[in-house]
C-alpha positions, -999 to +999 in steps of 0.1 A: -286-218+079-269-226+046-231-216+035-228-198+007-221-225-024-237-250-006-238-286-014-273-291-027-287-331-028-299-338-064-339-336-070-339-376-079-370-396-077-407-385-071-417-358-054-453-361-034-474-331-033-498-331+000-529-306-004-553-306+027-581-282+008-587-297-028-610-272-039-608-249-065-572-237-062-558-274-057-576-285-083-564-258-109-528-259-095-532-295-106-549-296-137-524-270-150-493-291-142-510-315-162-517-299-190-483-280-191-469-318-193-491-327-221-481-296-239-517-284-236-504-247-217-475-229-207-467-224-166-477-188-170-473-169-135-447-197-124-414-185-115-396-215-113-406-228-149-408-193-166-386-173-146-350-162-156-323-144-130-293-121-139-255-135-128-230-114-128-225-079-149-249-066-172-222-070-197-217-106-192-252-118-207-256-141-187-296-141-178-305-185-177-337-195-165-343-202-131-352-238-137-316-243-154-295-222-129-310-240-096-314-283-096-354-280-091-376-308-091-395-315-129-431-311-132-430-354-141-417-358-110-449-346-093-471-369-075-503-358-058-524-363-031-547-348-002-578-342+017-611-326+015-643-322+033-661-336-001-656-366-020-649-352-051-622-362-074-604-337-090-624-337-126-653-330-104-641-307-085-631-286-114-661-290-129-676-274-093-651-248-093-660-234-132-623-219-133-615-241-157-630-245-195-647-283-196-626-287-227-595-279-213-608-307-180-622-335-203-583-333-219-571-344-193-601-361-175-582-398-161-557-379-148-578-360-130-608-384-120-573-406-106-569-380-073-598-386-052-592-369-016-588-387+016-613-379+045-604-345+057-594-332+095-622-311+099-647-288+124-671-266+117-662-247+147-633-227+127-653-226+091-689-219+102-698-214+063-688-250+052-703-284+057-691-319+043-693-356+047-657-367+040-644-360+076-621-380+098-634-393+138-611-400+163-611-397+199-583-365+201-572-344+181-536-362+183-553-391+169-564-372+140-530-365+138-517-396+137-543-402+110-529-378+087-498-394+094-504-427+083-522-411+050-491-396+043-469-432+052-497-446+026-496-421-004-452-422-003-451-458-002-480-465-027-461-440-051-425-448-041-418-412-036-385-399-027-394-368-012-427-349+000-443-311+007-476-300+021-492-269+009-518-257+030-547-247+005-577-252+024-604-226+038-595-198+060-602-207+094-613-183+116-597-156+136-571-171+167-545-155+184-514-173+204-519-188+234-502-211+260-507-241+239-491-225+210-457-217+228-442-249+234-443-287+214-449-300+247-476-280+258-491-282+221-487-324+221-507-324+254-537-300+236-536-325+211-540-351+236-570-329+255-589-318+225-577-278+231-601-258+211-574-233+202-554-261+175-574-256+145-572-279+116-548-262+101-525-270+129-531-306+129-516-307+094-488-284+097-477-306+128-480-338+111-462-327+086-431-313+104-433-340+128-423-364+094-402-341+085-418-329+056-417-288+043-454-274+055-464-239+036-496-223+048-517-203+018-542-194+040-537-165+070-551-185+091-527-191+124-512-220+112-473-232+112-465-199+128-466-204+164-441-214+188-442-247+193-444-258+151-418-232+143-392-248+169-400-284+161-393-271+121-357-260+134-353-292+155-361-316+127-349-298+103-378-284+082-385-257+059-415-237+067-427-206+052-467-186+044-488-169+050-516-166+025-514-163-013-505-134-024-529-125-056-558-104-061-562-069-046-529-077-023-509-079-052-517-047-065-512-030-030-476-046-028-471-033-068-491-001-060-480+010-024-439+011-031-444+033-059-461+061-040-436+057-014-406+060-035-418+088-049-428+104-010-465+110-024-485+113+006-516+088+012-548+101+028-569+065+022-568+037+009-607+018+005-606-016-010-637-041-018-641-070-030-669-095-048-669-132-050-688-164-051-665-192-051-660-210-020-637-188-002-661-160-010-685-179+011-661-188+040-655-149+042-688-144+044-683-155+082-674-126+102-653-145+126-627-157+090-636-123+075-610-113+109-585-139+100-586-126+059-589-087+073-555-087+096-535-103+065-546-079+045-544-044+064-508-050+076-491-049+041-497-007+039-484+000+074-454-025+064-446-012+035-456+027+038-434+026+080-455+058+085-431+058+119-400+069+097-427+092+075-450+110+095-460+136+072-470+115+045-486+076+061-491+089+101-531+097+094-544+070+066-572+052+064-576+015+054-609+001+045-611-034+037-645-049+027-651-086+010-690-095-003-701-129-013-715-125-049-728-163-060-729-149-098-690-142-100-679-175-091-637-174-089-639-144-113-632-119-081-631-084-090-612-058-066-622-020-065-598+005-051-600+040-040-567+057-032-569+089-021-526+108-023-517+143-020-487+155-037-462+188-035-482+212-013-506+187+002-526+189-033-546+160-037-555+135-064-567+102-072-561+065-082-589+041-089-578+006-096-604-018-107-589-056-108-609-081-127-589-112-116-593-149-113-584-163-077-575-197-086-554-187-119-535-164-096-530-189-064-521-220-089-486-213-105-478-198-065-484-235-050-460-250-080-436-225-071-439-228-034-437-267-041-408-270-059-390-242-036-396-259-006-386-290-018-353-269-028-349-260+005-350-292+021-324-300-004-300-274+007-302-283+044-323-253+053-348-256+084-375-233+100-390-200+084-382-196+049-384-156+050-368-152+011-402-167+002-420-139+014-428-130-025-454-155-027-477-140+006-497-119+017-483-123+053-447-131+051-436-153+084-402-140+097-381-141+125-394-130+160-384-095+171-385-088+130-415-071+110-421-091+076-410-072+043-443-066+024-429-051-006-430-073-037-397-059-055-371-063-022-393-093-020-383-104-056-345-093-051-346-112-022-358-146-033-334-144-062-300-133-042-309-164-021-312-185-054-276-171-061-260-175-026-271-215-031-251-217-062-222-195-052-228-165-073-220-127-063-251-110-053-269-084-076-269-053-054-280-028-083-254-005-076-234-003-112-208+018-102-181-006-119-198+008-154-185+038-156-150+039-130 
């Protein structure tokens, strides 16, 4: 918990960025920071570079960017490094991906061919769909563990880095619910130790991460950091926490979509979403068993938002279709249909059809800057365990037990930025205006 005005350490020295998943998302998150420092781009999507956030009045004026209001970490200061089932370095895995223009890639080509990934923690028991050669062996998974660890010992002393965060952007895993190894840091230690088949990969990360005391954010929805025994060992060491799963694509909408018709009390008979894609994640999906993980993120964010408990009438009988197909031809270019079926005054009905051409990766990159640099700013500030005013960057916001997770994207926003302003000792912005016209 942080006081209001707290005393926030300065962002001096290097910051390491750890990415277990360096596919197409890790490898466009990276390329883009590079090209932003070479004054190739601008950090479009990123609010921490691009951002700006009202202090005081509306008659004051005073409206600085985010990155000059809060002390954030500089893009310079970034230093990467991670793990993937394949060997490829980061030009060729940007090549692979085809988000990217090759012109935009060869730019920045030695930078890029410089990251090469580290064998990965890996099984094929959680992503059925995905095969690779770059894979750690050990006898345990609390050897694989201690693996990761020593990568992580190697990268920060080979690149003198001050400070580190991981950001989970690897495959979705498939579906896995709590269990006794989840609940406590003991009981999860001694899975380690006995190979439990309910840690995932995932897990193995998240824990070595927290165990060094470094932030772990999850951009999958896979279960990850948020079980029992990670989430207390992030309060007891003192470590920021926070996912789960990017929030872009046919989500975003919802969350942009779904508060609209309810502050307006329009009535929802369905909502039918699909989806294709042909990039890797399309073809991880394309597993029933992570199909589950990806479907349960998705459908809660209507019955979060729309609380057809407090509004009968209007959200008590919906239906919510979710479907994802694996398209090889569209590559990352993903493209989201939706069918929403309302009913206005009366019960008359009518129609909304949304149809979201987007890029994945373009969407999920300036999200794992943000989430970086946040994170990091979190550590900073002294804060520990889930990091619930970053709930604008997922899909499935982690929260406090006993809580449900705020799905809607402007309370999201409003939260996010009163925290920013409780840091640096500024009033919060409540909206109300009522000083304007006593």
């Amino acid at each position: 918990m942080i006081s209001k005005g707290t005393k926030i350490a300065p962002p001096e020295g290097k910051l390491g960025v750890l990415i277990p998943g360096m596919g197409a998302v890790a490898s466009t998150f990276m390329a883009g920071v590079e090209a932003v420092r070479q004054g190739l781009a601008k950090p479009i999507g990123s609010l921490t570079q691009m951002g700006t956030i009202r202090l005081g009045k509306r008659t004051d004026n005073r409206t600085p960017m985010v990155k000059d209001f809060v002390p954030l970490a500089g893009l310079n200061d970034l230093v990467f490094g991670g793990w993937d089932i394949f060997e490829d370095n980061m030009y060729e895995a940007g090549l692979k991906a085809e988000v990217l223009e090759r012109s935009l890639l060869d730019q920045i080509k030695p930078f890029m061919e410089s990251i090469k990934p580290w064998p990965a923690v890996f099984s094929k028991d959680y992503v059925k769909k995905l095969d690779g050669s770059n894979v750690k062996k050990a006898a345990n998974k609390m050897e694989l563990a201690e693996q990761v660890q020593e990568d992580i010992r190697n990268f920060q002393k080979a690149n003198n880095l001050a400070r580190t965060v991981m950001v989970w952007c690897g495959s979705t895993e498939i579906f896995l619910k709590p269990e006794a190894v989840h609940q406590t840091i003991e009981s999860f230690e001694k899975g380690l130790v006995n190979n439990d088949p309910g840690i995932a990969p995932s897990m193995i990360y998240a824990y070595a991460a927290i165990k060094m005391g470094i932030p772990y954010a999850n951009g999958a929805p896979n279960l990850s950091g948020d079980i029992p025994a990670l989430m207390d060992l992030a309060k007891e060491r003192g470590v920021p926490i926070c996912g789960k799963d990017f929030k872009t694509g046919q989500t975003l909408m919802k969350t942009i979509l779904a508060p609209g018709l309810k502050s307006r009390l329009l009535g929802l008979h369905g909502w039918f979403s699909t989806n294709i894609l042909g990039n890797r994640d399309g073809e991880v999906l394309d597993d029933p068993q992570s199909f589950k993980t990806k479907e349960e993120s998705k459908l809660s964010v209507l019955e979060h938002i729309l609380q057809p408990q407090l509004y009968p009438d209007l959200y008590s009988k919906y239906t919510h279709t979710v479907r994802i197909n694996y398209y090889p031809p569209r590559g990352d270019n993903k493209e989201g249909w939706d069918n929403i079926d309302i009913f206005g005054w009366l019960g008359y009905p009518m129609q909304i059809k949304v149809d979201f051409l987007c890029r994945d990766s373009i969407l999920a990159a300036p999200i794992v800057l943000d989430l970086v640099i946040l994170q990091d700013l979190a550590a900073r500030c002294g804060m520990s365990g889930i990091q619930e005013w970053l709930s604008f960057f997922f899909k499935s916001p982690m929260c406090a037990p006993g809580l449900y997770p705020e799905h809607d994207l402007f309370i999201q926003q409003m939260k996010l930025k009163n925290t920013l302003r409780y840091m640096m000792g500024e009033e919060m912005i409540t909206h109300l205006g009522l000083e304007y016209y006593d």
